[in-house]
BABA-480705 format. One line per 3 residues: number of its first residue (from 0); their letters; for each residue z, y, x negated of C-alpha. Coordinates in steps of 0.2 Angstrom, whole numbers. Layout:
BEGIN
NUM) A) Z:Y:X  ...
END
This chain:
BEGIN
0) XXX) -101:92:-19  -116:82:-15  -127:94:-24
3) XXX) -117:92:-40  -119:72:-37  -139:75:-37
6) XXX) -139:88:-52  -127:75:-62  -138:59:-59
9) XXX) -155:65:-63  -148:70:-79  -135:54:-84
12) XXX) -150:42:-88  -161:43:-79  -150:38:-65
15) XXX) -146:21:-72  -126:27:-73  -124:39:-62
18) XXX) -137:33:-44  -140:46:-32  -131:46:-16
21) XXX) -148:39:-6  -148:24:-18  -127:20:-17
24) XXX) -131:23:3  -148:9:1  -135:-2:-10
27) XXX) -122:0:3  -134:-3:19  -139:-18:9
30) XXX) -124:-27:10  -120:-22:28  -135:-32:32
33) XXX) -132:-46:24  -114:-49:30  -107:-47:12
36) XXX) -98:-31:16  -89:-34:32  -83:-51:23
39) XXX) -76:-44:8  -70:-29:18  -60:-41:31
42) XXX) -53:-52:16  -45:-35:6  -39:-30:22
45) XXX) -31:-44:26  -23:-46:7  -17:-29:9
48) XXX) -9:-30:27  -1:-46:21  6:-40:6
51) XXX) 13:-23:15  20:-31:30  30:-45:19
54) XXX) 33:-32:3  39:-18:17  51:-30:27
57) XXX) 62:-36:12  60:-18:6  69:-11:22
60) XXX) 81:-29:20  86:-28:5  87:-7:3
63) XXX) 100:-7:20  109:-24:10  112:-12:-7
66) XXX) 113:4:1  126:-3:13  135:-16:0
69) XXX) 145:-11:-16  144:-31:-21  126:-33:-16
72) XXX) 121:-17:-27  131:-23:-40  122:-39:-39
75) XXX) 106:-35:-37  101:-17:-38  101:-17:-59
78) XXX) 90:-29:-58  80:-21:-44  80:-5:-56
81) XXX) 73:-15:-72  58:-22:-63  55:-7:-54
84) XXX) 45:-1:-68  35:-15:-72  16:-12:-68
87) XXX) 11:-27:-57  -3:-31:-67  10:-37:-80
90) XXX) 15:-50:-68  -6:-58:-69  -3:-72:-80
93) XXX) 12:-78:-73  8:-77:-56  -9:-88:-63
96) XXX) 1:-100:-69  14:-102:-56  2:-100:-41
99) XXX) -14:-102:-46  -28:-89:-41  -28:-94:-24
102) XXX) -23:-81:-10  -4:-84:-10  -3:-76:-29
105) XXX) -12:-60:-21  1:-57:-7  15:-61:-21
108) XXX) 6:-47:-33  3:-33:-16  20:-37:-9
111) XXX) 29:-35:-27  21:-18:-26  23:-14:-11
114) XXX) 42:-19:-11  51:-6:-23  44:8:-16
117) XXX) 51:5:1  68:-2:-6  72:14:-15
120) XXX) 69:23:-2  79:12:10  93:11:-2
123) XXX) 95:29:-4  90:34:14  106:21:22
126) XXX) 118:29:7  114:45:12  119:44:29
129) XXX) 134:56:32  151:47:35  158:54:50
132) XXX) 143:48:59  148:30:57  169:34:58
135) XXX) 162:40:75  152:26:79  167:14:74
138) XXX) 179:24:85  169:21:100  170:5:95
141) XXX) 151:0:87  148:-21:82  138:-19:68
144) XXX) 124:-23:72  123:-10:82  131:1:71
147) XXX) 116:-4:60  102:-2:73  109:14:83
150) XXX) 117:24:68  113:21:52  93:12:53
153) XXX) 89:29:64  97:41:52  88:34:36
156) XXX) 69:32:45  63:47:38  66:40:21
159) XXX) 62:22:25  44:31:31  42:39:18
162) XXX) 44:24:7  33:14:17  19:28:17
165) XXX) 19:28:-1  17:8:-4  2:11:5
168) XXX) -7:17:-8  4:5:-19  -3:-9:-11
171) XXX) -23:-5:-15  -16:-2:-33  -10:-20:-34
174) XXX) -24:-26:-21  -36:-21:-37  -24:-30:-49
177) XXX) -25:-47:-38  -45:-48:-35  -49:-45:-53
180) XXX) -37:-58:-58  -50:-70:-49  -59:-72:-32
183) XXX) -71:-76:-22  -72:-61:-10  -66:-47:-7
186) XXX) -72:-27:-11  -64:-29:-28  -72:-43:-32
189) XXX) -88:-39:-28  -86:-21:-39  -83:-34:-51
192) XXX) -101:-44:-49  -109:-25:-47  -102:-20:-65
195) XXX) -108:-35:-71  -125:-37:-66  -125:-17:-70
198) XXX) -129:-13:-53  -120:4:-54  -125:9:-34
201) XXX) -115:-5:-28  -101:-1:-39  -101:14:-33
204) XXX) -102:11:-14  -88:-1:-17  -76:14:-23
207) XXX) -81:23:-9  -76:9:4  -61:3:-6
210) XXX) -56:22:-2  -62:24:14  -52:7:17
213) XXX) -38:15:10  -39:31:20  -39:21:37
216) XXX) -24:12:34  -15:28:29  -21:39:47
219) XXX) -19:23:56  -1:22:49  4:40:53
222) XXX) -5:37:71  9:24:73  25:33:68
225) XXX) 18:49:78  19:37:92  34:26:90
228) XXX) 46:41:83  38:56:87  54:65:82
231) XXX) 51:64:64  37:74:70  47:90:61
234) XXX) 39:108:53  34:98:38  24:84:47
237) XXX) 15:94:58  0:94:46  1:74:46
240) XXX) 0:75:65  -14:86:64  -26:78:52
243) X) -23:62:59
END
């Protein structure tokens, strides 16, 4: 692969589109040095931790509130289902208008995305769990809350995971959305400036740590359920275990 990344930038340009991987390394050295990197890399973090932790927490809430309530899904899960398609760029202008471009419109975008992904998931995960485990739970005489917590939560965590795995990836989607919208920091951001000033070897190095970025969060998320419920750890997650 790195051959094929040499090969294609001696003949894009002369190198002016396509740099070589020395140069993206020189452009990404460079902004470790100066402090730039670890800045913008600590403000996208903390945008998209924020906007997962919020997103994911009324996601669970409100995916055990319809999944669990005939009235509630009634009530809200159409509407849940109608903006559920909406890309979260869409919601750009608005947010501008209502919020500004300060950081609270950025967590609003990343937990809006991040939100639907684990609400589905929730909502379907606490419907399908079977009955007679809750009869049983009621006969023994389960409040509950801990009918929610020691019955129907437990038997719905795979789901809920999965969700929650997913809007990982959601969240760096909307993350992108949020700093070209406007900022002053941030990896996004700074891709931004690159592009601008046509400086093609720092765009490039901040793909790469907006992925690498990305990848961390996932590993260090499958780390953590590995950990905390190392009985999801079935057949099909063993490669997850592995890998990370």
């Amino acid at each position: 692969m790195l051959s094929l990344w040499v090969i294609a930038s001696h003949f894009a340009d002369k190198g002016r589109l396509f740099p070589t991987p020395w140069e993206v390394a020189a452009a990404l050295s460079d902004m470790l040095v100066t402090g730039e990197l670890v800045r913008d890399v600590v403000a996208s973090a903390r945008r998209a931790l924020v906007g997962f932790v919020v997103g994911g927490t009324l996601g669970i809430l409100m995916g055990y509130a319809t999944g669990r309530n005939r009235l509630l899904d009634d009530s809200f899960g159409s509407l849940f289902q109608m903006l559920r398609p909406l890309p979260p760029i869409s919601l750009v202008p608005l947010l501008i208008l209502w919020l500004g471009i300060n950081e609270p419109a950025k967590y609003v975008l990343v937990s809006f995305g991040v939100f639907f992904p684990v609400w589905i998931n929730t909502h379907q995960g606490t419907r399908a769990v079977d009955p007679r485990y809750i009869w049983m739970a009621q006969s023994l005489g389960a409040s509950r809350q801990k009918l929610a917590f020691e019955v129907i939560l437990p038997a719905a965590l795979p789901m809920i995971v999965s969700g929650l795995r997913t809007s990982i990836g959601v969240a760096f989607f909307c993350l992108v959305a949020a700093e070209l919208a406007g900022a002053m920091d941030g990896v996004v951001f700074r891709m931004n400036l690159s592009q601008l000033a046509f400086r093609v070897d720092r765009l490039i190095a901040g793909l790469l740590v907006l992925g690498s970025i990305s990848l961390i969060s996932d590993t260090l998320f499958v780390r953590f359920i590995n950990v905390a419920f190392p009985w999801l750890n079935g057949p099909g997650n063993a490669h997850d275990a592995k890998s990370a």
